[in-house]
C-alpha positions as CSV (number, residue, x, y, z in Angstrom):
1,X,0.0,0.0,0.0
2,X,1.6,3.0,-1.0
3,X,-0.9,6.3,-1.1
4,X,-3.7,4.2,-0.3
5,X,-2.4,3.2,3.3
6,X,-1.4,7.0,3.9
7,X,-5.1,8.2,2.5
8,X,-6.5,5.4,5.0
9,X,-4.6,6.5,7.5
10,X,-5.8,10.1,7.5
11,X,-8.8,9.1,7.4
12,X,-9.0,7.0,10.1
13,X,-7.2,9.7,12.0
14,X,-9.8,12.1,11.1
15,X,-12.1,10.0,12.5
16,X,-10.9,9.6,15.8
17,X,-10.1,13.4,16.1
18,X,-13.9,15.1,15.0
19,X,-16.0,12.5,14.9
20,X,-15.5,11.0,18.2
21,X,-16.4,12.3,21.8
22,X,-15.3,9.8,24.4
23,X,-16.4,11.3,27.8
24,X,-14.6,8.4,30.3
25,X,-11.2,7.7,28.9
26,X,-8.9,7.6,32.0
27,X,-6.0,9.2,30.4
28,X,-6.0,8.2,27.0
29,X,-7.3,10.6,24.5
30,X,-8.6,9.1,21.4
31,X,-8.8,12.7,19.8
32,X,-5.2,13.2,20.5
33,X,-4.5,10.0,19.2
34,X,-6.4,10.7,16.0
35,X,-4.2,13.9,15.4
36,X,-1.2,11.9,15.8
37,X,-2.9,9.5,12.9
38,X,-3.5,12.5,10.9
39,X,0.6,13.7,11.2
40,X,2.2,10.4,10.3
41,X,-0.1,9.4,7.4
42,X,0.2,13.0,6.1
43,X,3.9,12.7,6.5
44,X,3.5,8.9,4.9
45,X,2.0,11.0,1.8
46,X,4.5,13.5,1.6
47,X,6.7,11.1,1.3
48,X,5.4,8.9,-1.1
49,X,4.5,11.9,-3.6
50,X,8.6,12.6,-3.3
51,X,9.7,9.2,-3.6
52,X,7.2,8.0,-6.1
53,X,6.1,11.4,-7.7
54,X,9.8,11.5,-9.2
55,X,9.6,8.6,-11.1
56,X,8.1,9.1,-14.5
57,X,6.5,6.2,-16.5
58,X,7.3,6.9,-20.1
59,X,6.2,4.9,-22.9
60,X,8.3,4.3,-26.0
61,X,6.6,3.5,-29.2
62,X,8.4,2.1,-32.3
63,X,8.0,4.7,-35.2
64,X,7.9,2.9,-38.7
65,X,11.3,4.2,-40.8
66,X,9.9,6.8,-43.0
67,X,11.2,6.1,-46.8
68,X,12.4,8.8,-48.5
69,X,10.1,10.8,-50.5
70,X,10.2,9.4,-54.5
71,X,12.3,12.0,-56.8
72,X,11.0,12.2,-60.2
73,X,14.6,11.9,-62.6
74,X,13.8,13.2,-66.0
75,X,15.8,12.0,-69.4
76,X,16.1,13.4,-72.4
């Protein structure tokens, strides 16, 4: 999973942090934890477009040779 598992990530992060309202967590702060999500899979992005952004897929296609146009010779 490259951008997928980052895009997953923040969302699940985004999730936890706005969509969730725990009111008896003794000490563990699932809104905090979903802002931690959302950092590292937006860091996990960044880096993927700058790893993977640089390589460029190019495709080669095979060009017929072109023969050369016909000249016209006239004798006398």
């Amino acid at each position: 999973m490259r951008i997928g598992g980052a895009i997953v990530l923040l969302a699940v992060g985004a999730i936890l942090a706005f969509a969730v309202t725990v009111n008896n967590s003794h000490g563990f702060n699932v809104n905090t934890i979903g802002v931690i999500l959302m950092i590292a899979g937006g860091i996990w992005f960044l880096a993927e477009l700058v790893v993977y952004g640089s390589h460029r897929r190019e495709v080669v296609t095979p060009v017929a040779p072109v023969a050369p146009p016909p000249t016209t010779e006239y004798r006398y």
